[in-house]
PyMOL Python script that loads the backbone (N, CA, C, O; Angstrom):
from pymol import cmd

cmd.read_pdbstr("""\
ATOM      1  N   UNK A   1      95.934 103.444  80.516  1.00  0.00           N
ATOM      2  CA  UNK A   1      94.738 102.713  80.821  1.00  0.00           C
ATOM      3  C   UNK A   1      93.693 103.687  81.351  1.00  0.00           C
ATOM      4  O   UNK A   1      94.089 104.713  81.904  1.00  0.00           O
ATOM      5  N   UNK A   2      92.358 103.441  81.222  1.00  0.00           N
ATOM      6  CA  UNK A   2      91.116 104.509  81.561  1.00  0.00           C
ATOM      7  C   UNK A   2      90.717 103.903  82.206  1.00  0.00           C
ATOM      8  O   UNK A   2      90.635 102.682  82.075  1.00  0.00           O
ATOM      9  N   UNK A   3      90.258 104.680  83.299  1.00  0.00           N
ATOM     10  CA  UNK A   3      88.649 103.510  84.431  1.00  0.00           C
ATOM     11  C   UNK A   3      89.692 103.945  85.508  1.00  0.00           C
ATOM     12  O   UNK A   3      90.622 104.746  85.610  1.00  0.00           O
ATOM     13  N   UNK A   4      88.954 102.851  86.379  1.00  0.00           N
ATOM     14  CA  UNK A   4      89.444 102.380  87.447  1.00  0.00           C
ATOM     15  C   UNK A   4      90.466 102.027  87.509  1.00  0.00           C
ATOM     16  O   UNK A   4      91.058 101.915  86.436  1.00  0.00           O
ATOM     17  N   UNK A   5      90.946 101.795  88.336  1.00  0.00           N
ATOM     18  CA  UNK A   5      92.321 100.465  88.741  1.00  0.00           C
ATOM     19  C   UNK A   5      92.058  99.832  90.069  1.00  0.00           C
ATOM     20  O   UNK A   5      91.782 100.271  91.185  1.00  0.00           O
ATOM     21  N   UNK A   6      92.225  98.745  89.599  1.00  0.00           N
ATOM     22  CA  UNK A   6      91.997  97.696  90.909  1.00  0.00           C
ATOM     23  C   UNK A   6      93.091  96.826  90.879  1.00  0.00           C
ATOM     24  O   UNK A   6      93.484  96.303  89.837  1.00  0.00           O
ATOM     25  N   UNK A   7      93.587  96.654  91.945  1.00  0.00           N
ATOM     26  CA  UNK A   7      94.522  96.042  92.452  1.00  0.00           C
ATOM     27  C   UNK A   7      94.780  94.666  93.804  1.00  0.00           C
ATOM     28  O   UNK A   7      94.910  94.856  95.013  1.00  0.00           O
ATOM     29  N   UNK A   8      94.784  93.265  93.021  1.00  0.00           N
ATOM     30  CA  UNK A   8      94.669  92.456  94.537  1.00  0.00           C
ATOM     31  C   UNK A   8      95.830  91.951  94.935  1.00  0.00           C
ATOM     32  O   UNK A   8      96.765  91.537  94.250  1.00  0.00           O
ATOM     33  N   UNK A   9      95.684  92.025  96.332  1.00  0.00           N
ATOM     34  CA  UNK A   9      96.498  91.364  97.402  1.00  0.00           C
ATOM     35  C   UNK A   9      96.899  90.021  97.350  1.00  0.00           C
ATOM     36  O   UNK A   9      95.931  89.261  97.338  1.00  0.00           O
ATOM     37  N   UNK A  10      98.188  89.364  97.308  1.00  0.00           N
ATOM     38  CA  UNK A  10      98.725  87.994  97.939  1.00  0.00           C
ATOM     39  C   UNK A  10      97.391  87.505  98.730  1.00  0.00           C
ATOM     40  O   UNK A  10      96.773  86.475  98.466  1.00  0.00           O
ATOM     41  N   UNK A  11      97.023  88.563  99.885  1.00  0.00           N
ATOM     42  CA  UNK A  11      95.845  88.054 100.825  1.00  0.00           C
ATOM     43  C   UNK A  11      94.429  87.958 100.385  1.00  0.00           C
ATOM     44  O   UNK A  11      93.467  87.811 101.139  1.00  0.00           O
ATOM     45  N   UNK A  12      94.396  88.056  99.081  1.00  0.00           N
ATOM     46  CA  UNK A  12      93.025  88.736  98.604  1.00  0.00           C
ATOM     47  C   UNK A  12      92.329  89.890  98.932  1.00  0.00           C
ATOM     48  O   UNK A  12      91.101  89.907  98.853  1.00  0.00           O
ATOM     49  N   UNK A  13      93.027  90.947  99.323  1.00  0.00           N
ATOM     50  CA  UNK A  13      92.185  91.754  99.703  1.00  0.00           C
ATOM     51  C   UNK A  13      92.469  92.504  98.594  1.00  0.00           C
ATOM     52  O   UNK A  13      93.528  92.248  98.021  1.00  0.00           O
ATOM     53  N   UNK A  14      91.515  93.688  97.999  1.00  0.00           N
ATOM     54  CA  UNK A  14      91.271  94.341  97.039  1.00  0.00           C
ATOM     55  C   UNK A  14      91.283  95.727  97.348  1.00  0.00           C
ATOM     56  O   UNK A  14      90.631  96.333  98.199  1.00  0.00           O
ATOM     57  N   UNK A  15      92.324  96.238  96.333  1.00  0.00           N
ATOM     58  CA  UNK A  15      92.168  97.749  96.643  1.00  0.00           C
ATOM     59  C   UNK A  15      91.682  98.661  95.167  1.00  0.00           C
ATOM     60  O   UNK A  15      92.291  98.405  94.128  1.00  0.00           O
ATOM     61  N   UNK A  16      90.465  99.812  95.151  1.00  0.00           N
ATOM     62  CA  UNK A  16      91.059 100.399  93.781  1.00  0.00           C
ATOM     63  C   UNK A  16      90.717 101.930  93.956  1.00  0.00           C
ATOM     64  O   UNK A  16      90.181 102.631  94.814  1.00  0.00           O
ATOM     65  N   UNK A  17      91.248 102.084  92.816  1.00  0.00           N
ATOM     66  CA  UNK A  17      91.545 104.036  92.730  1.00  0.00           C
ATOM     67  C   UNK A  17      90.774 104.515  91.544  1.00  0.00           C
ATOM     68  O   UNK A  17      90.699 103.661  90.661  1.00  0.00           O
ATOM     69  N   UNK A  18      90.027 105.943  91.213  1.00  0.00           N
ATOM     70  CA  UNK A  18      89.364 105.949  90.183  1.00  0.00           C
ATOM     71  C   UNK A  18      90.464 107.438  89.622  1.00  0.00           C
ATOM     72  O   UNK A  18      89.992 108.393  89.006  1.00  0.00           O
ATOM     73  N   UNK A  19      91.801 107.328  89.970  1.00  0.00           N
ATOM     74  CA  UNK A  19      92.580 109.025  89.789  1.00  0.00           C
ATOM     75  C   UNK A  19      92.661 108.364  88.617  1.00  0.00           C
ATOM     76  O   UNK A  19      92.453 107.184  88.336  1.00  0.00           O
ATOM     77  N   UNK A  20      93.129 109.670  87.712  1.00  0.00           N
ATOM     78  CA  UNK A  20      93.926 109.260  86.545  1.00  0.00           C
ATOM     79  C   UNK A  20      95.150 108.680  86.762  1.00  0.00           C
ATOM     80  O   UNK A  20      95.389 107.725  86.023  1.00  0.00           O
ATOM     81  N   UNK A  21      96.187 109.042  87.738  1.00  0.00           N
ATOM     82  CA  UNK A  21      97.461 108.761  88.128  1.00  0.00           C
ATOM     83  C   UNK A  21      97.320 108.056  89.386  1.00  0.00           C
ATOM     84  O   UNK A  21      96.908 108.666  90.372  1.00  0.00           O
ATOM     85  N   UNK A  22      97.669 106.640  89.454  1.00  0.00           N
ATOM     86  CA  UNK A  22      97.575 105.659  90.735  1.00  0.00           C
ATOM     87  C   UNK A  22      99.298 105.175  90.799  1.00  0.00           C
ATOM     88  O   UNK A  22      99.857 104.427  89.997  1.00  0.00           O
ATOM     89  N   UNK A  23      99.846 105.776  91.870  1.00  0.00           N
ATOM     90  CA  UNK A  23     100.957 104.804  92.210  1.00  0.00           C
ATOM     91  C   UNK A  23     101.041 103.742  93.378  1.00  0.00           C
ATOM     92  O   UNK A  23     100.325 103.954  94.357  1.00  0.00           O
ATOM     93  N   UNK A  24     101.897 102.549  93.370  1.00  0.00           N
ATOM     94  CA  UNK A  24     101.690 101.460  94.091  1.00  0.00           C
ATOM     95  C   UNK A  24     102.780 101.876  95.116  1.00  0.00           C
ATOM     96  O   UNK A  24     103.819 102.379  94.688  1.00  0.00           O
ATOM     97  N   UNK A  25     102.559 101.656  96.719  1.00  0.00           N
ATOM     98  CA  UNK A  25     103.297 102.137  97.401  1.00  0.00           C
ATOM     99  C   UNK A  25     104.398 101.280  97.767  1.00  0.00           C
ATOM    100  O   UNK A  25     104.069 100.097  97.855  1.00  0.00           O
ATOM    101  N   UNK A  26     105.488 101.506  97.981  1.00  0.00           N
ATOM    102  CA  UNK A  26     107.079 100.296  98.008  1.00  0.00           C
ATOM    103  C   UNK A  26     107.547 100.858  99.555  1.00  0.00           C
ATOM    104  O   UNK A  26     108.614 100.366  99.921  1.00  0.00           O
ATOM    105  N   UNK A  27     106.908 101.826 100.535  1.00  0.00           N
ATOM    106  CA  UNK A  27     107.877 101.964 101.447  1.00  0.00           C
ATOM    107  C   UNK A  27     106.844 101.414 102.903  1.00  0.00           C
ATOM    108  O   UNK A  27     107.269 100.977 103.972  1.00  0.00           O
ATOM    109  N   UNK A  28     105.463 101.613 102.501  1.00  0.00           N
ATOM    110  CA  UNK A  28     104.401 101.198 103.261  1.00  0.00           C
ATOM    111  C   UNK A  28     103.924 101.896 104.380  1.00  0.00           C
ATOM    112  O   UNK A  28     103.418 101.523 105.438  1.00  0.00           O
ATOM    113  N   UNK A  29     104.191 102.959 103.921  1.00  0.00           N
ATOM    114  CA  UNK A  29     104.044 104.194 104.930  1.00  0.00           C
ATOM    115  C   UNK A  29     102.665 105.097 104.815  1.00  0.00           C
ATOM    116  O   UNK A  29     102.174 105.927 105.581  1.00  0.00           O
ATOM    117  N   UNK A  30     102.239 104.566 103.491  1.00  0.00           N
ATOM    118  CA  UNK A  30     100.911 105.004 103.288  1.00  0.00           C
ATOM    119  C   UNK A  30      99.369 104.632 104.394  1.00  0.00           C
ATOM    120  O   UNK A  30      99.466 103.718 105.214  1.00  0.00           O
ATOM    121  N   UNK A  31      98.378 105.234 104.307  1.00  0.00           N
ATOM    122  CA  UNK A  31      97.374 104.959 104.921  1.00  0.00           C
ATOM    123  C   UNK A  31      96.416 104.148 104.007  1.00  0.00           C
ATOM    124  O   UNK A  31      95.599 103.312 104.392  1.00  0.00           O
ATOM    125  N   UNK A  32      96.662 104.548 102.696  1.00  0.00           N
ATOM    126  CA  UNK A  32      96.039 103.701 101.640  1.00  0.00           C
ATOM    127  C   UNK A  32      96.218 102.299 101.088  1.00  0.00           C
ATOM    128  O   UNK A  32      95.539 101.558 100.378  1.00  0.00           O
ATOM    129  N   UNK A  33      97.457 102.220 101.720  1.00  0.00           N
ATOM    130  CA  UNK A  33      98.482 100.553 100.903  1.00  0.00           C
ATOM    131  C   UNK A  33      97.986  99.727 100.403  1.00  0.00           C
ATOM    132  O   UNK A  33      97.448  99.065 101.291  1.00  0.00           O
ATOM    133  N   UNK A  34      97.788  99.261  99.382  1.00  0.00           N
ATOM    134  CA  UNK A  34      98.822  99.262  98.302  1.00  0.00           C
ATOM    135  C   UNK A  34      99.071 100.184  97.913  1.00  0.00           C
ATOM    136  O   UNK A  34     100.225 100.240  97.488  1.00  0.00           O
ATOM    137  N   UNK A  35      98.138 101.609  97.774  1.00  0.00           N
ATOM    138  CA  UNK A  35      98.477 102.592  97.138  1.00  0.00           C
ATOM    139  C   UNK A  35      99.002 103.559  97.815  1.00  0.00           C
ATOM    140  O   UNK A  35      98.835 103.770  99.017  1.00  0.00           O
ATOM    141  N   UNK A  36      99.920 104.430  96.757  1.00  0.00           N
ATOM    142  CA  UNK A  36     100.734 105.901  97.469  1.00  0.00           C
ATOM    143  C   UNK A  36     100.082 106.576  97.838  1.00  0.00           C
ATOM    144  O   UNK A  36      99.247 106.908  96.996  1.00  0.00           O
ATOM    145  N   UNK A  37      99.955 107.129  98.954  1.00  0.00           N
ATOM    146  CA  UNK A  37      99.207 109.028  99.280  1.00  0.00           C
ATOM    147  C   UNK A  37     100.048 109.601  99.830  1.00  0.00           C
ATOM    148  O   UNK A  37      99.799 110.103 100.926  1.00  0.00           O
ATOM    149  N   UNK A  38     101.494 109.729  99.174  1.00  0.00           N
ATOM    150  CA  UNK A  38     102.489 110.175  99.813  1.00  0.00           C
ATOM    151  C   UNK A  38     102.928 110.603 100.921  1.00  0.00           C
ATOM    152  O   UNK A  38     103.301 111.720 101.278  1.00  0.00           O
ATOM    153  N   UNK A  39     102.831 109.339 101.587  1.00  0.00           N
ATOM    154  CA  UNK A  39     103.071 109.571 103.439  1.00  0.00           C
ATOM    155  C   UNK A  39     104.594 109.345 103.353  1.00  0.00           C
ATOM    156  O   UNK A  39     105.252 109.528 104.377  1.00  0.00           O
ATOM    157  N   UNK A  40     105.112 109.024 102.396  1.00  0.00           N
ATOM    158  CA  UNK A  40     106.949 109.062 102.400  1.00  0.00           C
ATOM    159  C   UNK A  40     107.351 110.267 102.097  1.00  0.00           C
ATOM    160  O   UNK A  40     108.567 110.191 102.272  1.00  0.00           O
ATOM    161  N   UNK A  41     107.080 111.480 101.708  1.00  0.00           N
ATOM    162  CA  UNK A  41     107.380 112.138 101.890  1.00  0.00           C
ATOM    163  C   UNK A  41     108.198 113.165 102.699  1.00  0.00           C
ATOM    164  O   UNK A  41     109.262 113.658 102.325  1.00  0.00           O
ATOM    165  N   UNK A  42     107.679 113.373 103.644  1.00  0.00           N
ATOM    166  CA  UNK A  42     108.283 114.135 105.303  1.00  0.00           C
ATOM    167  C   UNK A  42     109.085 113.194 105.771  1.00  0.00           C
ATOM    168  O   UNK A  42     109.437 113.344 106.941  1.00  0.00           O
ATOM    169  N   UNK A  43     109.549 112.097 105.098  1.00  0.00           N
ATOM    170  CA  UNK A  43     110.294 111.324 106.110  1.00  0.00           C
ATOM    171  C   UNK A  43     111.734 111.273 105.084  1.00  0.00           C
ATOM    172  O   UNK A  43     112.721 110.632 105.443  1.00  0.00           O
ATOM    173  N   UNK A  44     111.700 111.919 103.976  1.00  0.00           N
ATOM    174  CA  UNK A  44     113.116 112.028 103.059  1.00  0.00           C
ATOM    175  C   UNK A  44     114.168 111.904 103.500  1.00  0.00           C
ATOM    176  O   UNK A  44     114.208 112.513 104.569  1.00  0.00           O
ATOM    177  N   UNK A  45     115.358 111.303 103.208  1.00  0.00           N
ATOM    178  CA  UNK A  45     116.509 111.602 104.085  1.00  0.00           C
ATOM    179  C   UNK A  45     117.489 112.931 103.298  1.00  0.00           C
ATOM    180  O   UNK A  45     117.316 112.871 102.081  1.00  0.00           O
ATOM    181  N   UNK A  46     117.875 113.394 103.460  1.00  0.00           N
ATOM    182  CA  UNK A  46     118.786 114.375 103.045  1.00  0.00           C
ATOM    183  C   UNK A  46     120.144 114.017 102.418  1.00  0.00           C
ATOM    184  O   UNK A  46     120.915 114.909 102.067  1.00  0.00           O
TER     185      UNK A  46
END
""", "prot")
cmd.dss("prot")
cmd.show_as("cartoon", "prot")
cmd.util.cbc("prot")
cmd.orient("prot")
């Protein structure tokens, strides 16, 4: 898909990204949420 991506909330709230590559975040650790900015990272378990 090209453009944007926009993405809404259960709550209605609206989020969007203009990257080529947008991932949706599943651990919620992000500052962006819905979207990833890989704040799960440093927290990996081994």
């Amino acid at each position: 898909m090209d453009g944007p991506v926009e993405v809404t909330g259960a709550d209605g709230r609206t989020a969007s990204s203009s990257r080529v590559v947008t991932a949706l975040c599943a651990c919620r650790r992000s500052a962006l949420y819905p979207l990833c900015d890989t704040s799960h990272r440093p927290c990996r378990k081994v």
